[in-house]
N, C-alpha and C positions, 0 to 999 in steps of 0.2 A: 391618538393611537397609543395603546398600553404595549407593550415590549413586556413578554414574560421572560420565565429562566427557560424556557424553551427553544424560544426564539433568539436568546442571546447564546445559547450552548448549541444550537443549528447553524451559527453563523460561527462560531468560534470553530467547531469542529471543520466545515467549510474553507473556513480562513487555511487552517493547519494541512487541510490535503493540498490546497494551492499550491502552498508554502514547501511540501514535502517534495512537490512535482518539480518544483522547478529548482530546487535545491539539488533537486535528483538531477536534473540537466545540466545543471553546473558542474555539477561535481562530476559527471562523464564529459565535459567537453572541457576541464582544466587543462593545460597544457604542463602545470608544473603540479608537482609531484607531491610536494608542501599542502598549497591550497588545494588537491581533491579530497587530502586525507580530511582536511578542516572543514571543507563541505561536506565529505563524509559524515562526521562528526558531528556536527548543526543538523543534516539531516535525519539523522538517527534521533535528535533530540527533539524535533521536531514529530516524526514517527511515534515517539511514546508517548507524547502531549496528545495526540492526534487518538490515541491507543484508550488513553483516561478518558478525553471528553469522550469516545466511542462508548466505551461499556460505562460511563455515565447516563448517557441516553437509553443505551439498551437497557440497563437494568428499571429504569422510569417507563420504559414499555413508548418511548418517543420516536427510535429506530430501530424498526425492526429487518430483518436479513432472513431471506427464506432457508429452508433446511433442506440440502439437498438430496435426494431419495437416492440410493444404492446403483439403479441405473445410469443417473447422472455422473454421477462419480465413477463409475466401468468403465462409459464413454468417454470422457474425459482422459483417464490413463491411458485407452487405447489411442487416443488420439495424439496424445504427445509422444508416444512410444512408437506412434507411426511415425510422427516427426522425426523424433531422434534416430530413425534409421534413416532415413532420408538423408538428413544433415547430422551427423554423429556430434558436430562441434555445440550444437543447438542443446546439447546435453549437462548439465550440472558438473557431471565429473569428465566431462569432454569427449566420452565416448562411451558406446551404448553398445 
């Protein structure tokens, strides 16, 4: 079996979302205050590795991402806006 740069930049980008996910759960279930910022920190670096092999792919036309039509995007804002009245805390700046 031949192993391209395809296939090893499919599995590398893979690897780094794992990696990002659960770096991400770490770092919200730290109990000290030290190590979240450090998981913070890792995961964030992890994030941009993640960022590069992405638009590596995409620009080789390997991963593509649909373009979403103006409708989608409507719906979407109404629907988190219906949220955030709902639960105001559900908000970015906490209140909506």
């Amino acid at each position: 079996m031949n192993i391209g740069v395809k296939e090893i930049l499919t599995d590398m980008m893979h690897s780094e979302k794992s990696l990002a996910s659960a770096y991400c759960r770490a770092e919200l279930e730290a109990a000290n205050k030290s190590v979240r910022i450090a998981l913070g920190n890792i995961q964030r670096k992890v994030q941009d590795q993640h960022a590069k092999l992405f638009h590596e792919m995409h620009q080789r036309g390997w991963y593509q991402t649909p373009t979403a039509g103006q409708q989608a995007i409507e719906s979407t804002i109404i629907s988190w806006e219906q949220k955030f009245q709902k639960e105001p805390s559900l908000s970015p700046n906490g209140k909506h």
